[in-house]
C-alpha positions as a Python dict, from the first residue, in 0.01 Angstrom:
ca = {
    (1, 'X'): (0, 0, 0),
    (2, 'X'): (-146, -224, -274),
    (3, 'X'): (-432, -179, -567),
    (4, 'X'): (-219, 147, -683),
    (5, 'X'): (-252, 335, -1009),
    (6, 'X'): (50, 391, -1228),
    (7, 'X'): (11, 746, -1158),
    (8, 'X'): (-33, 639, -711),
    (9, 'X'): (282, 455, -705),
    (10, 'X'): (481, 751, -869),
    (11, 'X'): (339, 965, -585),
    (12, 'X'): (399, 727, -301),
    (13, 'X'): (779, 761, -386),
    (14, 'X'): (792, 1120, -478),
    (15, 'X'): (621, 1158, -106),
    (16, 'X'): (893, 902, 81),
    (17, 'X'): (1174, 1109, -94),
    (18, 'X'): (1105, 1375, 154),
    (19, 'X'): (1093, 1175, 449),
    (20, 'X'): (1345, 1057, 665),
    (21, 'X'): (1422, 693, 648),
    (22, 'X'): (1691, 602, 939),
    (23, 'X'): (1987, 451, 789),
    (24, 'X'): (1830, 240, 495),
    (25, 'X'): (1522, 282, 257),
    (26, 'X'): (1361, -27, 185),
    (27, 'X'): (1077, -67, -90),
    (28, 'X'): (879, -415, -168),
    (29, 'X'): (714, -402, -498),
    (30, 'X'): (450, -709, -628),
    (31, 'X'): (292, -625, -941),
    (32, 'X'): (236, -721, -1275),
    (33, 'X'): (544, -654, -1502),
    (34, 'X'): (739, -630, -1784),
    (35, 'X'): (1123, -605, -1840),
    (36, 'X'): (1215, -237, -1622),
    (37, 'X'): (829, -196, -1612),
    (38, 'X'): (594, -268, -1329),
    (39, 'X'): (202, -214, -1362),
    (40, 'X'): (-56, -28, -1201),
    (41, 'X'): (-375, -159, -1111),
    (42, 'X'): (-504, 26, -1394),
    (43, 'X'): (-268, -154, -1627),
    (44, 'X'): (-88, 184, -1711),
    (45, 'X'): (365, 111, -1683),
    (46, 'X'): (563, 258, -1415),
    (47, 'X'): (955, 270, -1557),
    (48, 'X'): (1129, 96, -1239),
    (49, 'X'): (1420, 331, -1360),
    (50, 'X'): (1144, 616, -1290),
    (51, 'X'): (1109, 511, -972),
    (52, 'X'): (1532, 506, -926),
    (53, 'X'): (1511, 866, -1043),
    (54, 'X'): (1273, 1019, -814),
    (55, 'X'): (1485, 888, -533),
    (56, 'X'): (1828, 888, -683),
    (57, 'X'): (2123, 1118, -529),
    (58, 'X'): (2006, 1454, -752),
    (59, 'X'): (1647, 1398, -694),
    (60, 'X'): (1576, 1208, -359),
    (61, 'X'): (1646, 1510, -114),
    (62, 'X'): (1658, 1266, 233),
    (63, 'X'): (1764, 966, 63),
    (64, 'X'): (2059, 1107, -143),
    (65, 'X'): (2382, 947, 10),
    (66, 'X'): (2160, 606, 197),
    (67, 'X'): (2141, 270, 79),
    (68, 'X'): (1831, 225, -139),
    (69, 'X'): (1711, -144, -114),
    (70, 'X'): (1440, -250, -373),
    (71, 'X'): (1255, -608, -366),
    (72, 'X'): (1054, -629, -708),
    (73, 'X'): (813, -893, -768),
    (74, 'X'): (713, -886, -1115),
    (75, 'X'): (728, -1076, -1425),
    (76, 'X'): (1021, -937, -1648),
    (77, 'X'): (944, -1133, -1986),
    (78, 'X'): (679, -1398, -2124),
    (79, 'X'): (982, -1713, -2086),
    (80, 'X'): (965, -1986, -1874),
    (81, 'X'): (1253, -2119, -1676),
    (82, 'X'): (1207, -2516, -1699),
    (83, 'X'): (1551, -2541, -1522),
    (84, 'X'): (1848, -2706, -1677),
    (85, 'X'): (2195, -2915, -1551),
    (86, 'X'): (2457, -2702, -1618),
    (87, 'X'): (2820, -2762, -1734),
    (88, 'X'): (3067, -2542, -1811),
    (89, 'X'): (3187, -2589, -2169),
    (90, 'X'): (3413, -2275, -2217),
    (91, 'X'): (3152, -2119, -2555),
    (92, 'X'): (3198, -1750, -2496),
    (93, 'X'): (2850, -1592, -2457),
    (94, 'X'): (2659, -1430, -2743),
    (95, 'X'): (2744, -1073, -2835),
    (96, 'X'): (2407, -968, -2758),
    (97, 'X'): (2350, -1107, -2396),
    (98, 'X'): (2352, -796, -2181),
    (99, 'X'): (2115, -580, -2401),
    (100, 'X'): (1868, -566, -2137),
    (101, 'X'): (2101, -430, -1888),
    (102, 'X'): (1887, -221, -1622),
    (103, 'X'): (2096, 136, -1491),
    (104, 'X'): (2049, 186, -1132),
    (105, 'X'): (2158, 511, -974),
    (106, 'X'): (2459, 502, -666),
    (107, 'X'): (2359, 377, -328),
    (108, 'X'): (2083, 145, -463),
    (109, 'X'): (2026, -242, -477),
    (110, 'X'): (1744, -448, -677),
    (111, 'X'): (1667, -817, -606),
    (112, 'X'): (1395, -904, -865),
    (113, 'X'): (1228, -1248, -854),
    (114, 'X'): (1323, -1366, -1199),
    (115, 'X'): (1588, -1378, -1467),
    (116, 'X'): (1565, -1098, -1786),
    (117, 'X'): (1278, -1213, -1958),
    (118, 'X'): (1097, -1434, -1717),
    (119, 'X'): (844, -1502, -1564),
    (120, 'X'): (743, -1474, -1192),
    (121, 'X'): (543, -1745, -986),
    (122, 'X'): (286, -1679, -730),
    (123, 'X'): (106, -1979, -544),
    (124, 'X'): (-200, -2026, -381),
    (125, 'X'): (1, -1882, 10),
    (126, 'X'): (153, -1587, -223),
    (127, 'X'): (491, -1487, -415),
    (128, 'X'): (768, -1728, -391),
    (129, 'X'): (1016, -1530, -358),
    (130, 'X'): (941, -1299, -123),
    (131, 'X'): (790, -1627, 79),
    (132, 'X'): (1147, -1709, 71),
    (133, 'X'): (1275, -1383, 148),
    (134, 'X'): (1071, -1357, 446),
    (135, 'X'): (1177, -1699, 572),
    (136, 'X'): (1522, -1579, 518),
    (137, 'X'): (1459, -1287, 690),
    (138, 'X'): (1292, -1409, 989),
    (139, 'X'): (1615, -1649, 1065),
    (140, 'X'): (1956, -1602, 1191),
    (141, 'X'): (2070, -1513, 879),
    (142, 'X'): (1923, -1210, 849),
    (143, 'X'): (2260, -1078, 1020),
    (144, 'X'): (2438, -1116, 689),
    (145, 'X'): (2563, -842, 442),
    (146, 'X'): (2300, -789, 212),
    (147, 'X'): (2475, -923, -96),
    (148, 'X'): (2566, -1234, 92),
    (149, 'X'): (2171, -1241, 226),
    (150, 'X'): (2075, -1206, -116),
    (151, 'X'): (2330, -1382, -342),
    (152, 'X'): (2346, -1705, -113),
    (153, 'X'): (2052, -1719, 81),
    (154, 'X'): (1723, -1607, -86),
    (155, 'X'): (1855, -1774, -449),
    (156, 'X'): (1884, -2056, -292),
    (157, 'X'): (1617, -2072, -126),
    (158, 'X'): (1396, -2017, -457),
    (159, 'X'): (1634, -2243, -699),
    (160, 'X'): (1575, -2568, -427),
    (161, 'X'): (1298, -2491, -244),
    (162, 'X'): (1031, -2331, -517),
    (163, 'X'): (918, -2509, -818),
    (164, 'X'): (573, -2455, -1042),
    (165, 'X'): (249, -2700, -1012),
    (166, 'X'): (-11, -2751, -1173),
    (167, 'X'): (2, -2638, -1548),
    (168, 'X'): (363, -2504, -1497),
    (169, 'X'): (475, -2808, -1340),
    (170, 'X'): (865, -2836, -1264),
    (171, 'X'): (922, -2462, -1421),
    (172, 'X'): (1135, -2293, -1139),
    (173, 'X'): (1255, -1919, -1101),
    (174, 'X'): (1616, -1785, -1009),
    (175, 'X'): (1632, -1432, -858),
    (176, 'X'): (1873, -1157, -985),
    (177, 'X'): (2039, -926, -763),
    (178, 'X'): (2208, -599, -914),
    (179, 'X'): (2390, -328, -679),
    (180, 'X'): (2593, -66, -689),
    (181, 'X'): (2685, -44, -365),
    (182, 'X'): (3052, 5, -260),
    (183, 'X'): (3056, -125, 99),
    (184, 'X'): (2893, -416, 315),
    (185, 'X'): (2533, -295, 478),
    (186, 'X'): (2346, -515, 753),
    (187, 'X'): (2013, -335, 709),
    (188, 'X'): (1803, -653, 833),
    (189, 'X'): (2065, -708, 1156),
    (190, 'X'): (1901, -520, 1394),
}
């Protein structure tokens, strides 16, 4: 589905919680965003943790006890990741550093295309991270776990193989993956 109101996406989900889904639900979302907000085309914000609800354990009828796999490609900020050589110093992290943490309900994984606060590239051929993803997906590693697939694979992927041009030049983006899963899946293995 694409070109959906605010109001169109909430339906679309509230519709697939009724429906039967195998072993797996799997959801790609590229949109304009914010941080836990993605846009309609008519610019109004869907909550992403809105989206969790409707198809969360109490509320997602079919889906309550199946692995809920979400792809989100949307800007989560205004910053720019110009990419940096890192060392490890031993400076505890601020106090403040996990004030945006996003609550995801049981069962459910998120791989957004950015950091907190980021932004998210797109390219003449598309998004590049889910360019990546697909070319992940399409290989033999597809056969991993999922957090492996995801952790590993697609990150690196985007961190070595994606950079900005053009006015962005040399900015890059780094994927986040957050679960709450409790066991291995293969949902791509088949």
């Amino acid at each position: 589905m694409h070109n959906k109101t605010a109001k169109e996406i909430e339906d679309l989900y509230q519709q697939e919680r009724h429906r039967e889904h195998g072993e797996y639900f799997v959801s790609v979302i590229s949109s304009h965003g914010e941080e836990g907000v993605i846009l309609g085309c008519d610019s109004a914000p869907v909550k992403l943790t809105r989206i969790f609800q409707i198809l969360s354990s109490e509320k997602g009828l079919v889906l309550a006890q199946i692995p809920k796999i979400f792809f989100v490609q949307a800007c989560r900020g205004e910053e720019f990741d110009q990419g940096v050589l890192v060392e490890c110093d031993g400076v505890e992290p601020a106090p403040d550093c996990f004030s945006n943490y996003l609550s995801i309900p049981p069962h459910t994984v998120v791989m957004f295309a950015c950091s907190p606060g980021y932004v998210a590239f797109l390219n003449v051929s598309g998004s590049m991270f889910l360019q990546a993803l697909i070319k992940v997906l399409e290989g033999e590693e597809r056969h991993l776990a999922l957090n492996r697939l995801m952790m590993t694979r697609v990150n690196w992927q985007v961190a070595f193989c994606c950079q900005a041009r053009g006015t962005y030049e040399g900015c890059k983006e780094m994927p986040c993956f957050v679960t709450n899963l409790l066991q291995d899946v293969f949902p791509f293995s088949a």
